[in-house]
PyMOL commands that place a pseudoatom at each C-alpha (Angstrom):
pseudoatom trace, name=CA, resn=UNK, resi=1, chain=A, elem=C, hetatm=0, pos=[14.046, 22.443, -68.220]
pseudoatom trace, name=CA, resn=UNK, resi=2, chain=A, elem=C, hetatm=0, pos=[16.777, 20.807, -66.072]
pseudoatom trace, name=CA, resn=UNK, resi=3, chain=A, elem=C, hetatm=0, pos=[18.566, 17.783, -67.364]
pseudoatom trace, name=CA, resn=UNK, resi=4, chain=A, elem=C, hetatm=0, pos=[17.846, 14.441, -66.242]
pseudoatom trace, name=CA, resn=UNK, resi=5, chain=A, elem=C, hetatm=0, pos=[21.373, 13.778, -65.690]
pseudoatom trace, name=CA, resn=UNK, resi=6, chain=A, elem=C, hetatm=0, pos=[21.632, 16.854, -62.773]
pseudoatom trace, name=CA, resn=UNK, resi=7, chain=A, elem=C, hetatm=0, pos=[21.537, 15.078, -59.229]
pseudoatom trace, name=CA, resn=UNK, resi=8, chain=A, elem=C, hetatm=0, pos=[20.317, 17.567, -56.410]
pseudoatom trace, name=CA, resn=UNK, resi=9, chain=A, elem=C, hetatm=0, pos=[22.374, 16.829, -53.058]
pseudoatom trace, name=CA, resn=UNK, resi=10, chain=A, elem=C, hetatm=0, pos=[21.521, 17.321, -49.596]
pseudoatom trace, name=CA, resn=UNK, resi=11, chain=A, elem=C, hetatm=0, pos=[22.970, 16.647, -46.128]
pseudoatom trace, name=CA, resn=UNK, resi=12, chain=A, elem=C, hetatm=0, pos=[21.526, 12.878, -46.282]
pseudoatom trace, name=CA, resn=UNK, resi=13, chain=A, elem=C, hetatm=0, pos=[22.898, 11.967, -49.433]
pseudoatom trace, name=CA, resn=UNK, resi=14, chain=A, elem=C, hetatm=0, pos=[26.192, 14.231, -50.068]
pseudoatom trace, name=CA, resn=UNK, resi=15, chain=A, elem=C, hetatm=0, pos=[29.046, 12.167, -48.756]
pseudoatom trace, name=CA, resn=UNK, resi=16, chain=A, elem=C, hetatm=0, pos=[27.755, 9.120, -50.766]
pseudoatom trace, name=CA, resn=UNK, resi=17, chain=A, elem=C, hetatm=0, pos=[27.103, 10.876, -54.071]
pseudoatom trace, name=CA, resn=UNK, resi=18, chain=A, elem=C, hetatm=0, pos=[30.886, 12.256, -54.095]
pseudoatom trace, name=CA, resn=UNK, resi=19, chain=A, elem=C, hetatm=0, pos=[31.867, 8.997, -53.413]
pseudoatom trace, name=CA, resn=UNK, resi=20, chain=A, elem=C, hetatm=0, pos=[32.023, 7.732, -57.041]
pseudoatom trace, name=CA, resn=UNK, resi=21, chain=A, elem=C, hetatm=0, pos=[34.541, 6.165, -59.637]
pseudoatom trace, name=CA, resn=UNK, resi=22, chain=A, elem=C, hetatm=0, pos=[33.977, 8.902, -61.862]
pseudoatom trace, name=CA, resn=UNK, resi=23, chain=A, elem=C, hetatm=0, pos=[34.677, 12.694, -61.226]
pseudoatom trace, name=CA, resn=UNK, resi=24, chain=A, elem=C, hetatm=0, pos=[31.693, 14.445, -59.781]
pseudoatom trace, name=CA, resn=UNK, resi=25, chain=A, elem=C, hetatm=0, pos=[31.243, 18.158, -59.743]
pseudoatom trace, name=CA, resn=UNK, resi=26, chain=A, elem=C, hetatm=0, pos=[28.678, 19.859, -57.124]
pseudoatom trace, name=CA, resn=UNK, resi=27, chain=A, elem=C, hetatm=0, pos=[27.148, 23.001, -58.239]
pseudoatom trace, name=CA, resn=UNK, resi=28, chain=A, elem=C, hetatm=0, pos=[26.906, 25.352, -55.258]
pseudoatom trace, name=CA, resn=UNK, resi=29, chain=A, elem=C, hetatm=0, pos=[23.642, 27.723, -55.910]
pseudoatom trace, name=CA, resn=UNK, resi=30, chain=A, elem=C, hetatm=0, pos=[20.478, 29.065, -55.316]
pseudoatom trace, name=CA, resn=UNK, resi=31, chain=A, elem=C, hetatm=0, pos=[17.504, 30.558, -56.404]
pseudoatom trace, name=CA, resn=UNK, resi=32, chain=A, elem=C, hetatm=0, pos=[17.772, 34.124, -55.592]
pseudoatom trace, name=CA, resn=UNK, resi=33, chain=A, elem=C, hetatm=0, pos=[21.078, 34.277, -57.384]
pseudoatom trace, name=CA, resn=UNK, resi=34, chain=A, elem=C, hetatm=0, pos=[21.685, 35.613, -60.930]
pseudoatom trace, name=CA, resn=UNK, resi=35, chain=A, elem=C, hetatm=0, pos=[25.101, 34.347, -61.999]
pseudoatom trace, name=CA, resn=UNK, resi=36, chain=A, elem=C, hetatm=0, pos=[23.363, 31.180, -60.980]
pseudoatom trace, name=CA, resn=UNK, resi=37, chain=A, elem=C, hetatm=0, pos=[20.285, 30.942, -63.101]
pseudoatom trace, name=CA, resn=UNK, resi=38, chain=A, elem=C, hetatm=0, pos=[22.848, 32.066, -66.304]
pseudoatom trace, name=CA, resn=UNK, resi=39, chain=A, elem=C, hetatm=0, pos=[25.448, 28.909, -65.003]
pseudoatom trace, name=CA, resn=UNK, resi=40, chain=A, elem=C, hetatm=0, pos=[22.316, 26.393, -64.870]
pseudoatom trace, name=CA, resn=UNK, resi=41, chain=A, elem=C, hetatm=0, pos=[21.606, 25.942, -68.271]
pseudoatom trace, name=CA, resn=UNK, resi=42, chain=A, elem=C, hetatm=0, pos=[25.708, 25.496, -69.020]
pseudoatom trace, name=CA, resn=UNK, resi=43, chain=A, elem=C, hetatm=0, pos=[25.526, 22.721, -66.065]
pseudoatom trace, name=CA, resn=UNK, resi=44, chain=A, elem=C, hetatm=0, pos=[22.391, 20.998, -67.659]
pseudoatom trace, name=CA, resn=UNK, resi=45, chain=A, elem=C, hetatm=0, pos=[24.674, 20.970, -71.181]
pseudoatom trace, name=CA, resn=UNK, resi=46, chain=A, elem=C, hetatm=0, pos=[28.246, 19.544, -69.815]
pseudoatom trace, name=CA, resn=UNK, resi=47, chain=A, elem=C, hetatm=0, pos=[25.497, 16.943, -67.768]
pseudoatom trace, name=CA, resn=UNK, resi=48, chain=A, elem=C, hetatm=0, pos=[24.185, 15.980, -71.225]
pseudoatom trace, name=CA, resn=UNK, resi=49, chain=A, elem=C, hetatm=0, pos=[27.248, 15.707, -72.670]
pseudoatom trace, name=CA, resn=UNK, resi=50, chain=A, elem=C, hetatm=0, pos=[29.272, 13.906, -69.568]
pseudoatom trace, name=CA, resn=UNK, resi=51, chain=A, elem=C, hetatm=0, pos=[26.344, 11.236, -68.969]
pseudoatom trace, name=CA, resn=UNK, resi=52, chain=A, elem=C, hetatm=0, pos=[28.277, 8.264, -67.821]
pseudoatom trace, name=CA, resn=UNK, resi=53, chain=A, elem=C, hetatm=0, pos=[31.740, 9.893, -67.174]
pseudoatom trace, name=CA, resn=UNK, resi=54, chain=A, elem=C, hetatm=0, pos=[31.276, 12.214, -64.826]
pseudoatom trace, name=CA, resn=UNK, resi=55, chain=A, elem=C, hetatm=0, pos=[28.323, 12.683, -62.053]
pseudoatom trace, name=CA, resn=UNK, resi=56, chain=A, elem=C, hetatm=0, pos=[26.913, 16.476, -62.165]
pseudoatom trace, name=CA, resn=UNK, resi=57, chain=A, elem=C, hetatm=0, pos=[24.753, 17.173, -58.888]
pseudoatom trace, name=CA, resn=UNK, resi=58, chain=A, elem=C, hetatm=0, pos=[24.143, 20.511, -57.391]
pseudoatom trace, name=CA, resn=UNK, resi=59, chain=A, elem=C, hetatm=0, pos=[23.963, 21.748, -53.636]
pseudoatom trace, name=CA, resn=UNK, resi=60, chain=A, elem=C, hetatm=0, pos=[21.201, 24.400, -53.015]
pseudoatom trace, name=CA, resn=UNK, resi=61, chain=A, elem=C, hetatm=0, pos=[22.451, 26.443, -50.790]
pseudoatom trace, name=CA, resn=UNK, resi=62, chain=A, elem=C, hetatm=0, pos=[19.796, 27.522, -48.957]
pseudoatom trace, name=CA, resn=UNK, resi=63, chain=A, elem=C, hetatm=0, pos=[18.575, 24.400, -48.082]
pseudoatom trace, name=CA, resn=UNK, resi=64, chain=A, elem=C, hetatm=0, pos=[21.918, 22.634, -46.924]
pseudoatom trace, name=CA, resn=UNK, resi=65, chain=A, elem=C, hetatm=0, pos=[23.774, 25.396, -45.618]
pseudoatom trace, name=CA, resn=UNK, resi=66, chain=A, elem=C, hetatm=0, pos=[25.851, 22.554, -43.572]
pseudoatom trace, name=CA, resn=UNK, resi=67, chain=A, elem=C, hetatm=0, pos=[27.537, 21.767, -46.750]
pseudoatom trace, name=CA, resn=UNK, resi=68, chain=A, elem=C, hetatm=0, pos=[28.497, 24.940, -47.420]
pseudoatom trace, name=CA, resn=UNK, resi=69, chain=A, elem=C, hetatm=0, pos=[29.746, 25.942, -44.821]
pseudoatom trace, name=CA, resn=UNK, resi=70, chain=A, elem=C, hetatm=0, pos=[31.776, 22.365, -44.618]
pseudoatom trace, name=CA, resn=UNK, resi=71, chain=A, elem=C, hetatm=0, pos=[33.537, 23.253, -47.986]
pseudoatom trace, name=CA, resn=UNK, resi=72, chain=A, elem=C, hetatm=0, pos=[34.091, 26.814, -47.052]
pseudoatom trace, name=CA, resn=UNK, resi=73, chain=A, elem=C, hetatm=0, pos=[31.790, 27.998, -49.666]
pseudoatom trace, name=CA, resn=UNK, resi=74, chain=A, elem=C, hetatm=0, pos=[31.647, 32.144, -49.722]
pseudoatom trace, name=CA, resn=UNK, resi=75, chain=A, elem=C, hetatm=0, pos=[30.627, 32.661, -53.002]
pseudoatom trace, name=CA, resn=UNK, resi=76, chain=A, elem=C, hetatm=0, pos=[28.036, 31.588, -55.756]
pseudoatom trace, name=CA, resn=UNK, resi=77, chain=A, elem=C, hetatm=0, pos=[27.749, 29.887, -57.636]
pseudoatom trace, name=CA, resn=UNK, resi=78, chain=A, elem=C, hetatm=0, pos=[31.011, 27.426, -56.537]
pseudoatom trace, name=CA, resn=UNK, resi=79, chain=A, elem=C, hetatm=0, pos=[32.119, 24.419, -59.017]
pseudoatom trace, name=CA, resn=UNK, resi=80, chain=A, elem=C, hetatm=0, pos=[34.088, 22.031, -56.467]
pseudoatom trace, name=CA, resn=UNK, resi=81, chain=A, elem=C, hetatm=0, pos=[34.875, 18.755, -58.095]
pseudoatom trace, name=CA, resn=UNK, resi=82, chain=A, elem=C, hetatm=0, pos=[35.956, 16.008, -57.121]
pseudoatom trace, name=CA, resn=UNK, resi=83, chain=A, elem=C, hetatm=0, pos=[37.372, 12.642, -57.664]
pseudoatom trace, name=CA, resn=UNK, resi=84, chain=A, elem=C, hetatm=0, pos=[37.231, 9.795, -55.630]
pseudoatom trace, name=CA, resn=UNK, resi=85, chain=A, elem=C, hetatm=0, pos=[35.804, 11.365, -52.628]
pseudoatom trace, name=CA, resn=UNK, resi=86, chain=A, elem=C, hetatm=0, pos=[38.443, 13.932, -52.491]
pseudoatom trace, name=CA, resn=UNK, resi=87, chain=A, elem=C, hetatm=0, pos=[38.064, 17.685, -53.310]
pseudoatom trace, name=CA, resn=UNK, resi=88, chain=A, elem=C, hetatm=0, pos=[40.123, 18.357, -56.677]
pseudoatom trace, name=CA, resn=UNK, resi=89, chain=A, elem=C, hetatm=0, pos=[39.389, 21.790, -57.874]
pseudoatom trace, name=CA, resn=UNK, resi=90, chain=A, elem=C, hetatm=0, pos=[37.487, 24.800, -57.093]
pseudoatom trace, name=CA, resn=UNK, resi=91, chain=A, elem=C, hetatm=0, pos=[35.670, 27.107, -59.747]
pseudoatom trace, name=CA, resn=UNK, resi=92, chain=A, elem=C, hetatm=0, pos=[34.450, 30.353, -57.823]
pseudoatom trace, name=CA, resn=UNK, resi=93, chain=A, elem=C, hetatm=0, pos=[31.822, 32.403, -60.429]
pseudoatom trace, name=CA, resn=UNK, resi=94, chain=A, elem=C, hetatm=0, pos=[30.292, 31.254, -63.961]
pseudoatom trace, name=CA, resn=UNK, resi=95, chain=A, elem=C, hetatm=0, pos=[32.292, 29.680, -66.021]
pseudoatom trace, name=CA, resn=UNK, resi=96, chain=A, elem=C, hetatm=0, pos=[32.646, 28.213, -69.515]
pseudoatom trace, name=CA, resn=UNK, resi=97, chain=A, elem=C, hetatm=0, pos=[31.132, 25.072, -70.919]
pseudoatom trace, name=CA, resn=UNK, resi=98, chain=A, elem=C, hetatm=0, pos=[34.535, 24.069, -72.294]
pseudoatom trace, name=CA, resn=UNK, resi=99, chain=A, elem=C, hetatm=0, pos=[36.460, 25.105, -68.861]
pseudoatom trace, name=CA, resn=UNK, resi=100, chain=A, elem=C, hetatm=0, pos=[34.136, 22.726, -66.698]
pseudoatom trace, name=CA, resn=UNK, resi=101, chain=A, elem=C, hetatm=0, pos=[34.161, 20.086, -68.882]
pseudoatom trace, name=CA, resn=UNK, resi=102, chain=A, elem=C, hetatm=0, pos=[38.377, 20.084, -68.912]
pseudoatom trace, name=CA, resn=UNK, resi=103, chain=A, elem=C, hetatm=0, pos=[37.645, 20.339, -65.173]
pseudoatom trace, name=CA, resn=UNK, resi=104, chain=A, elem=C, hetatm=0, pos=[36.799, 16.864, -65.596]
pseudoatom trace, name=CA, resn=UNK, resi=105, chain=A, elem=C, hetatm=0, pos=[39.414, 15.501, -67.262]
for i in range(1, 105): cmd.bond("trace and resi %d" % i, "trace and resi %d" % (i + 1))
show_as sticks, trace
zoom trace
């Protein structure tokens, strides 16, 4: 089951999630993908243990290909974080609990 603390993101509400005093990082994804469904679970952990210091949302691909193609996004899944509204790093591929939690930092 998906954590409570994963926001889903969309062309309405994007610009105005990433907007936030904390560090947010969008997980770039979809269904059909495999290194994607193996990442999830990772994301729902670092959401559960971020909570309040960090915002965790994900971008389904598929369904806001805008976005995508707005942050140049070739690959999946892509960690972009960011801070302040501003891009900050880039993770292309899975990665480790302990790397996208320092990604927060």
């Amino acid at each position: 089951m998906a954590s409570s603390f994963v926001k889903e993101l969309n062309e309405s509400n994007f610009d105005s999630e990433i907007n936030a005093d904390v560090p947010v990082l969008v997980d770039f994804w979809a269904p059909w993908c495999g290194p994607c469904r193996m990442l999830a679970p990772v994301i729902d952990q670092v959401a559960e243990e971020v909570k309040e210091s960090a915002k965790i949302c994900k971008v389904n691909v598929d369904e806001a290909p805008g976005i995508a193609a707005k942050f140049g996004i070739m690959n999946i899944p892509t960690l972009l974080v960011f801070k302040k509204g501003e891009l900050d790093k880039k993770m292309v591929g899975v990665q480790s609990k302990a790397n996208i939690i320092a990604s927060l930092a």
